[in-house]
C-alpha positions, 0 to 999 in steps of 0.5 A: 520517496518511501520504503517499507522494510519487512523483518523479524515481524515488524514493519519500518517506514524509511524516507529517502533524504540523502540516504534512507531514514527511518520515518515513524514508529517500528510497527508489528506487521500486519497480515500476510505481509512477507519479511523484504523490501517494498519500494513504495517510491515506485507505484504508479497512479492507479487509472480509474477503469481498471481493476487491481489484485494484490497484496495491501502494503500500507496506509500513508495516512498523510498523503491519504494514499494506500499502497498495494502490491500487484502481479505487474509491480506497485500502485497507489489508490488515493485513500479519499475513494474508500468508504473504510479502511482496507485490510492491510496485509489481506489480498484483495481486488480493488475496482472503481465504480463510476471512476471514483468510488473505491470497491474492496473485494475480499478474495 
């Protein structure tokens, strides 16, 4: 279970083990990512036909998965589908062609 904590222009990864632990490095913040909480923890699979706009949040470079922020709530792309790594912090629309490649459309 994961979160990304946003303040003072930096970004921290926290894991949950009993409580929240900070996982990795302080990083600065990229993009337009605004200072709060994301709870990762509550994304749900994205579904191959459908298209997501939103805000990327974060790579998690181990579990190849990319997080994004949407009108609806959390989602999570598996990052194998992407040609290139998205702009983390940019708006974009992501949809899938032929269920499995990733498309980014910068808006």
């Amino acid at each position: 279970m994961y979160r990304l904590i946003v303040m003072n222009g930096c970004r921290i990864l926290q894991k949950y083990d009993q409580e929240w632990k900070t996982t990795g490095l302080i990083k600065r913040v990229e993009g337009d990512i605004k200072p709060g909480i994301y709870n990762l923890f509550l994304s749900e699979s994205v579904q191959k036909n459908q298209s997501y706009r939103g805000l990327l949040l974060f790579v998690d470079k181990k579990e190849n998965i990319i997080y994004q922020k949407t009108g609806q709530g959390y989602v999570k792309h598996d990052a194998r589908f992407f040609g290139k790594k998205p702009p983390i912090g940019k708006i974009v629309t992501i949809q899938y062609r032929g269920g499995a490649e990733a498309q980014v459309i910068n808006n």
